[in-house]
N, C-alpha and C positions, 0 to 999 in steps of 0.2 A: 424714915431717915431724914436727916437735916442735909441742906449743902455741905461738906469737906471744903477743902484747900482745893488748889489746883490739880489738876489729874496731870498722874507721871504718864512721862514719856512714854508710851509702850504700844507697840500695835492693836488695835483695838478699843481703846481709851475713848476714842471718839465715838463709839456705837453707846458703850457706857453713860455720855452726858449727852447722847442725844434719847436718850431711854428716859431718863429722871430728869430732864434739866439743867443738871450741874452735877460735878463730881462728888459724890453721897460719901457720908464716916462710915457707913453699911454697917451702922449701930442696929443691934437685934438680929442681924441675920442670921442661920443657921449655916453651921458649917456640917455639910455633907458628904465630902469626902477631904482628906488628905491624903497624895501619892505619891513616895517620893523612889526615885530611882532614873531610867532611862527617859519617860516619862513624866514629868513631876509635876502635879495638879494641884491647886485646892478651888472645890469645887464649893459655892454658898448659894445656896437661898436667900435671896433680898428681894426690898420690896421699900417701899413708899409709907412712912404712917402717916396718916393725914391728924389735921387736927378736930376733926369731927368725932363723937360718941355714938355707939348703938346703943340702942334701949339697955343693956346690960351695963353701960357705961364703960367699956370697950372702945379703944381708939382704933376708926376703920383703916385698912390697909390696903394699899393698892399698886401698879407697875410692879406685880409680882415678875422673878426672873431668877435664872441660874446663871452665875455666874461662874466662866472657868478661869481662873488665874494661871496660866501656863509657865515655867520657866526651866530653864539648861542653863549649861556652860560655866562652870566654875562656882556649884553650890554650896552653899556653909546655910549651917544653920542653928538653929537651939532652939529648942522645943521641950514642951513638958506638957503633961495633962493632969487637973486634979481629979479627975472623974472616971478616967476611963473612956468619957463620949468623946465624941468629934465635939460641941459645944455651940456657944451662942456668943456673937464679936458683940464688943465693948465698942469697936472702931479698929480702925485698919490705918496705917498711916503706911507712907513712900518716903525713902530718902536717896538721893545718887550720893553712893559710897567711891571714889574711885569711876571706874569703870563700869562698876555694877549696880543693882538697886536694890535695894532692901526695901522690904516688907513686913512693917513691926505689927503682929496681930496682938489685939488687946482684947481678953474673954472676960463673958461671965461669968462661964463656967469652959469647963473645957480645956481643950489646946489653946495657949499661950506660947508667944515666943517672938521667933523673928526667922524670916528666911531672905538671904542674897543670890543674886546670883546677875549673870551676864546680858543673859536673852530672855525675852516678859515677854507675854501676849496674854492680852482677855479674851474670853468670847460671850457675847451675850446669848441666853436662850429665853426669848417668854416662856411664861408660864402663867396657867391659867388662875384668875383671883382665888382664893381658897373658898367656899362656903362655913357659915358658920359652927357647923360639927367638923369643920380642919380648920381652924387655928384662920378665919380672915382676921381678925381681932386681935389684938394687944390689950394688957390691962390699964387702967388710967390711975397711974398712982399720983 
């Protein structure tokens, strides 16, 4: 992941850019779950690509982690999927709409869309590096 923009306001945000340095596009990450109701989640996998090669010519990956995106209160949303999966983010962007924040998710593949709402929180979870029969690696195109 490269440095993003500024990290939105949200409780949690600061565990976030003290994990990776600065606030990530969370280009590559896998999206793990989305949940929306009483509850309403989307949960990613991210991670760090460095700029280093393995022998395969694989770009290594590193500050693996889960991310929980939490939010309530006054949700809207629009969502689609081309695939069927949960997906792989293009980039994640924030904007304060009013009152609320939106959450524009940009896929590879996958859910696509945008979600608002009133009340955010993240939460960080490490997680441990991948080895290379799980995916530590990206391809170097």
């Amino acid at each position: 992941m490269t440095p993003g923009s500024e990290p939105p306001t949200i409780s949690g945000s600061d565990a976030v850019v003290n994990w990776f340095g600065y606030w990530p596009e969370f280009h590559d990450s896998e999206i793990i779950e989305l949940r929306l109701g009483a509850e309403s989640v989307l949960r990613l996998h991210a991670f760090e690509m460095t700029d280093q090669t393995d022998a395969a010519g694989y770009y290594k990956l590193r500050k693996h982690c889960i991310l929980s995106f939490w939010f309530a209160d006054e949700v809207e949303f629009s969502l689609a999927s081309d695939s069927g999966a949960a997906g792989i983010v293009l980039g994640l962007e924030f904007q304060k709409t009013g009152d609320r924040l939106k959450m524009e998710i940009q896929s590879a593949c996958g859910i696509d869309g945008w979600v608002m709402a009133k009340t955010w929180r993240v939460e960080l979870e490490p997680a441990p590096d991948r080895d290379k029969n799980n995916q530590e690696s990206s391809p170097a195109f």
